[in-house]
C-alpha positions as CSV (number, residue, x, y, z in Angstrom):
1,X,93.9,88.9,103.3
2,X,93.0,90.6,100.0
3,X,93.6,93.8,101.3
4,X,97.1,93.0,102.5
5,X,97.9,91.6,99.2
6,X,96.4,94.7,97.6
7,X,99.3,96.5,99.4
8,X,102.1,94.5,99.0
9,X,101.3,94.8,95.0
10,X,100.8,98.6,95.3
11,X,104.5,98.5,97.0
12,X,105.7,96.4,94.6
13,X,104.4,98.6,91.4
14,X,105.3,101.5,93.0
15,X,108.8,100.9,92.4
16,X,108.9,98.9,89.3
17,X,109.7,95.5,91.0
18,X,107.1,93.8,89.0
19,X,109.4,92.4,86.1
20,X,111.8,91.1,89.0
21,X,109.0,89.0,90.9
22,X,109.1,85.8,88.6
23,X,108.4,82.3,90.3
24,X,112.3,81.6,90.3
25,X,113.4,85.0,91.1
26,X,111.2,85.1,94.3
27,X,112.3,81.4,95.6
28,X,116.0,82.8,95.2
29,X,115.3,85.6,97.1
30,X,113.7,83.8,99.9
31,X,116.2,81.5,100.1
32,X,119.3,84.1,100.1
33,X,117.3,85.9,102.8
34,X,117.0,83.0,105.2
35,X,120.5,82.1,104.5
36,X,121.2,85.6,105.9
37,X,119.1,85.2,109.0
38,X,120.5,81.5,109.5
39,X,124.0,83.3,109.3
40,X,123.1,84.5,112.9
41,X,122.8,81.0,114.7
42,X,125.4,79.5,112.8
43,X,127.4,77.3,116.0
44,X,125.4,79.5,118.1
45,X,122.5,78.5,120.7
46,X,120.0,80.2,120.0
47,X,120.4,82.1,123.3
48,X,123.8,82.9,121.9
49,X,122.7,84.6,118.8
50,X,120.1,86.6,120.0
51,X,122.6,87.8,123.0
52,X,125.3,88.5,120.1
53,X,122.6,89.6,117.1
54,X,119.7,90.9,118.1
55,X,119.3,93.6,116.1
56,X,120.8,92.3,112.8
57,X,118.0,89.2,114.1
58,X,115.1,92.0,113.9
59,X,116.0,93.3,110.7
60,X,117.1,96.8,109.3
61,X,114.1,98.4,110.1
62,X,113.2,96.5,113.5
């Protein structure tokens, strides 16, 4: 675990992020990012959405 955490910090200095990545800042950002994926099912089954949104589902880079 301390190793992945090592990376995700190295990530997140790398570009300068650190100033954003406040307690507040980072629950906001979690929460508009679910919002996003919940966008997907939204009067949806779930089979639905993943039929319809599978890739925006997986992400940009899935």
């Amino acid at each position: 675990m301390k190793d992945l955490i090592s990376k995700v910090v190295a990530f997140r200095d790398d570009r300068g992020w650190r100033e954003f990545h406040k307690e507040k800042d980072l629950a906001i950002s979690i929460s508009l990012e679910a919002s996003e994926l919940l966008e997907n099912f939204q009067w949806r089954t779930s089979e639905e959405a993943i039929l319809e949104s599978k890739q925006n589902i997986k992400g940009r880079n899935g």
